[in-house]
C-alpha positions in Angstrom: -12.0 55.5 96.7 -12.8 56.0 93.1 -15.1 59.4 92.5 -18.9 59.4 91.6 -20.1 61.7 89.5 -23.8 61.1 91.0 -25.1 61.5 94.2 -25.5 57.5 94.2 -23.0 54.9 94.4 -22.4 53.2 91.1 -22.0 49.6 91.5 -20.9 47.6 88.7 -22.8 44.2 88.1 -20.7 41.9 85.9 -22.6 38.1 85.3 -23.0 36.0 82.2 -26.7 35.4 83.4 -29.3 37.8 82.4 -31.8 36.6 85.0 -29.1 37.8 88.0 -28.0 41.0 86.5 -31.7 41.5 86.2 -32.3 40.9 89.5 -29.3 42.4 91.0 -29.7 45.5 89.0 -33.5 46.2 90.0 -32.8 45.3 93.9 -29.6 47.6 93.9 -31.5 50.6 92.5 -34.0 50.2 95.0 -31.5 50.4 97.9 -30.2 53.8 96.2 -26.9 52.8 93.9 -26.8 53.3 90.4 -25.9 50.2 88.5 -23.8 49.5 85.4 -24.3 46.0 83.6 -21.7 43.7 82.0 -22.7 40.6 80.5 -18.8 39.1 80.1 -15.3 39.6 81.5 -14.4 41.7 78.6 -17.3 44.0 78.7 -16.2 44.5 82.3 -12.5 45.6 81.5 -14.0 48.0 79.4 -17.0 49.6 81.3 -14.9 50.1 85.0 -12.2 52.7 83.4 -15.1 54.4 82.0 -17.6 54.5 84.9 -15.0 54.0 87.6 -17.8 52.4 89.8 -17.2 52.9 93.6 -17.5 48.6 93.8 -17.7 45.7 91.3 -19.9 42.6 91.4 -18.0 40.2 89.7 -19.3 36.6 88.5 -17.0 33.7 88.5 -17.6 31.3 86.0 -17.9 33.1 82.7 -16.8 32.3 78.9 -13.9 34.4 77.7 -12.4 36.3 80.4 -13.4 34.4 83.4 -13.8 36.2 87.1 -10.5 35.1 88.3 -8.9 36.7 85.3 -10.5 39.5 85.5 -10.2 40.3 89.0 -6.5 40.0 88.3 -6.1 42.5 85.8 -8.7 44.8 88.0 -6.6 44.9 90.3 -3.6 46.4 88.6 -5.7 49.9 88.6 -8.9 49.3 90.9 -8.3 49.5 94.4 -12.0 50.0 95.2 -14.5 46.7 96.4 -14.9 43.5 94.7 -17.6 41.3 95.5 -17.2 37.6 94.4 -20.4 35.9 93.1 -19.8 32.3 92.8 -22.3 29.0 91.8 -19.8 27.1 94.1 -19.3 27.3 98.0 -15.7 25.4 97.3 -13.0 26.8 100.1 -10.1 26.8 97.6 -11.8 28.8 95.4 -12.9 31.1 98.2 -9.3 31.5 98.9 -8.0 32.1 95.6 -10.6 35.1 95.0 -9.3 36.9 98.5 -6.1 36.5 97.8 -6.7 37.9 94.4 -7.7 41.0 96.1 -11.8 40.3 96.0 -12.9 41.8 99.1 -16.0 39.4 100.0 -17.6 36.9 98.4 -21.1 35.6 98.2 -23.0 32.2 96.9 -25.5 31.6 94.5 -28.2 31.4 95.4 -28.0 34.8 97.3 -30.0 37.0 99.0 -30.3 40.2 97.4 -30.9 42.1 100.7 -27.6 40.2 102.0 -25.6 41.8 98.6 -26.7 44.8 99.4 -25.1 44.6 102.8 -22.2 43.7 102.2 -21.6 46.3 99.5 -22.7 49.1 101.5 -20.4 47.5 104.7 -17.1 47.1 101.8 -17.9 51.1 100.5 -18.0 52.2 103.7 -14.6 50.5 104.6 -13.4 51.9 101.5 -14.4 55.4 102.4 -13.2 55.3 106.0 -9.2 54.2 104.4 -8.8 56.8 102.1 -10.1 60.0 104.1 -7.9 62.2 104.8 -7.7 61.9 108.6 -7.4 58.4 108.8 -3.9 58.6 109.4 -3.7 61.4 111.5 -6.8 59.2 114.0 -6.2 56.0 114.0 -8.0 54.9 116.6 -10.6 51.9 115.4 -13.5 51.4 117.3 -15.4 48.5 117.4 -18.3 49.2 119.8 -17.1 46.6 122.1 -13.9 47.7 122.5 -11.2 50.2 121.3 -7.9 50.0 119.4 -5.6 52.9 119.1 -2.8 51.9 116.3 -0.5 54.2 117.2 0.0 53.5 120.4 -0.6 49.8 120.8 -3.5 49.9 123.1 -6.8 48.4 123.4 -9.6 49.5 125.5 -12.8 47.5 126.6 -15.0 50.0 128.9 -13.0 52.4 129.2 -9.7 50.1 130.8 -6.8 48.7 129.2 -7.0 45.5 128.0 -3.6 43.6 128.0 -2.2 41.9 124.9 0.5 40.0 124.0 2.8 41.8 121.5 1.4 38.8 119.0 -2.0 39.4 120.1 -1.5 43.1 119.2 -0.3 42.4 115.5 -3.1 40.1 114.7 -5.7 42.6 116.4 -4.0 45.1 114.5 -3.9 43.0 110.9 -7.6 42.5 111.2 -8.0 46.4 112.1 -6.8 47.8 109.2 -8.9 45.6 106.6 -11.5 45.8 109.2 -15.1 44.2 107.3 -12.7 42.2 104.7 -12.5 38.7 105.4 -8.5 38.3 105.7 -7.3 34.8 104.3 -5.1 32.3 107.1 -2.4 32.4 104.8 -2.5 36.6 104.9 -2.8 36.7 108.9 -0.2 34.0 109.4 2.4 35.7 107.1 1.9 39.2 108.1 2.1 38.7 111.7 4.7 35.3 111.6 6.3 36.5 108.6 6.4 35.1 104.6 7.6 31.3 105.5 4.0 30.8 107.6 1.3 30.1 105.6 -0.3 26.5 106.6 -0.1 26.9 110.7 -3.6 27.5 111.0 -3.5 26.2 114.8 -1.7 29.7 115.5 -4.7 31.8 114.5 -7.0 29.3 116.3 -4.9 29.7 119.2 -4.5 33.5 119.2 -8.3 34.2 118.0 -9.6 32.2 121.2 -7.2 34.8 123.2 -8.8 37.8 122.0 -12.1 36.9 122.0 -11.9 35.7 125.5 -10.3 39.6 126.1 -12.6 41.1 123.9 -15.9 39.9 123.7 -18.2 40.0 125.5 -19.7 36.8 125.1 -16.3 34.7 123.5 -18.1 31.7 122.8 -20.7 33.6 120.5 -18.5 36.2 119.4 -19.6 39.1 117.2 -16.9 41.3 116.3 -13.8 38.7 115.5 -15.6 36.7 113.1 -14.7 33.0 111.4 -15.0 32.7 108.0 -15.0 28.8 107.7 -12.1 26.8 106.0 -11.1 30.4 104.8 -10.1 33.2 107.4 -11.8 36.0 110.0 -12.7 39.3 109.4 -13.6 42.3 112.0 -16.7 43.6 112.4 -17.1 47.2 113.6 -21.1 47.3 113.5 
């Protein structure tokens, strides 16, 4: 997590559109961050070394350095949040920003109050990975049930659920990025291993298990959550 020299976040806000920095950048100072503007790709490679915002906004389609490029080379320093905004709801592209390293993305048009939720949900992610007991505790609790790392076990009201060992290492994928929308291709190779990447009918298959384990309502679950025609993601809150 980068440091802030103010007692707000500062949230970076990089789109070619005046109207939506505008209104990004009056909404976001009303819910308590302190927002830097960049109006192109290249403005935006300059102003995060210098601010070292605790997340970016980042605009897709852009002249110049476009988001996609610019999210690459980001991400050879930044290791904080990246929101995605994008004009287009297409899944491929979707999928190429996550597996950029953008940690969410959002479509125009948004809601601002939505924005602002999901930064504050990706910051406080952020936070919780880098403190400095979050190896020595890892034990993730998602309200309706408890994982604890370390030893491989899962607890739903206080008893031990029982989980396959594949079960276990997808819970587990999903824990550690918990809020971040992991893609198929991610899940399928970190728990099947690099030659998976297109056997989405495993994750189906495996996500049904768990939920019916885990939730308490499976078929309107509310912590293991589909993101359609791109992953799932965890939700802790």
């Amino acid at each position: 997590m980068q440091s802030n020299t103010s007692d707000s976040p500062t949230v970076l806000v990089v789109d070619d559109d005046p109207k939506i920095r505008r209104l990004v950048a009056a909404h976001m100072s009303q819910q308590g961050f302190s927002v830097e503007l960049a109006a192109t790709g290249e403005e935006a490679l300059e102003k995060a070394p210098l601010h070292q915002p605790a997340a970016v906004v980042l605009d897709i389609s852009m002249p110049g350095i476009g988001g996609f490029e610019a999210l690459e080379r980001l991400r050879e320093w930044y290791t904080d949040p990246v929101i995605i905004l994008s004009a287009t709801d297409q899944e491929r592209e979707k999928v190429r920003a996550l597996d950029l390293g953008a940690d969410d993305y959002v479509t125009k048009p948004f809601g601002t109050e939505e924005l602002a939720a999901r930064l504050r949900a990706a910051i406080r992610r952020a936070e919780r990975l880098s403190a400095p007991d979050n190896q020595s505790d890892p034990v993730v609790d998602a309200t309706d049930f408890k994982i604890d790392l370390a030893a491989r076990l899962v607890y739903k009201d206080d008893e031990e659920v029982r989980l396959t060992r594949t079960e276990f290492d997808l819970l587990r994928t999903l824990a550690v990025d918990a809020g971040k929308v992991l893609t198929h291709r991610h899940l399928l190779q970190e728990v099947w291993g690099p030659e998976y990447g297109a056997e989405t009918e495993y994750l189906r298959t495996f996500v049904k298990q768990l939920r019916r384990k885990l939730e308490n309502d499976p078929s309107r679950p509310r912590r293991i959550l589909t993101e359609p025609g791109v992953g799932y993601r965890l939700f802790l809150e």
